[in-house]
C-alpha positions, 0 to 999 in steps of 0.5 A: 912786136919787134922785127929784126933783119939780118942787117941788123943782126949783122950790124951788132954782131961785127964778126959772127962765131958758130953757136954764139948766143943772141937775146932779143926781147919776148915777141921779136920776129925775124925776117927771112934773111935773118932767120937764114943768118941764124941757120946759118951761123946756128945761133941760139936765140934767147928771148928775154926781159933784160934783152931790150936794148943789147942782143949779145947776152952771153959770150960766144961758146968755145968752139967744140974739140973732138978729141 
C-alpha cells in the first residue's frame, strides 16, 4: 500500500487546473494534506494497473462554459 502526499502530488502536477484527472495504482492512500489538494482542486482520482509510475493519465478537462 502506497501513500502519497500533497507534496508529491504537487511535484507532478506543476501547475493544478480544476477538474484535472490523476490515476494512481489500486491501494493508494492519501495523506490529510493531500486529500485536501484533491477537494480542493477537485480532481478526479482514478485508480488504475497502468497508473504505476505516471499519475497524469488523461489531460486536464476544458474548463466548463455557461452560455
Amino acid at each position: 500500500m502506497r501513500i502519497v502526499t500533497e507534496a508529491e502530488i504537487r511535484s507532478r502536477v506543476r501547475t493544478p487546473v480544476t477538474g484535472m484527472v490523476l490515476c494512481f495504482p489500486p491501494g493508494t492512500r492519501f495523506s490529510p494534506s493531500a486529500m485536501d489538494f484533491i477537494k480542493q482542486w477537485r480532481v478526479e482520482v482514478r485508480f488504475e494497473e497502468s497508473a504505476a509510475g505516471d499519475t497524469s493519465c488523461v489531460p486536464p478537462r476544458p474548463p466548463v462554459s455557461f452560455s
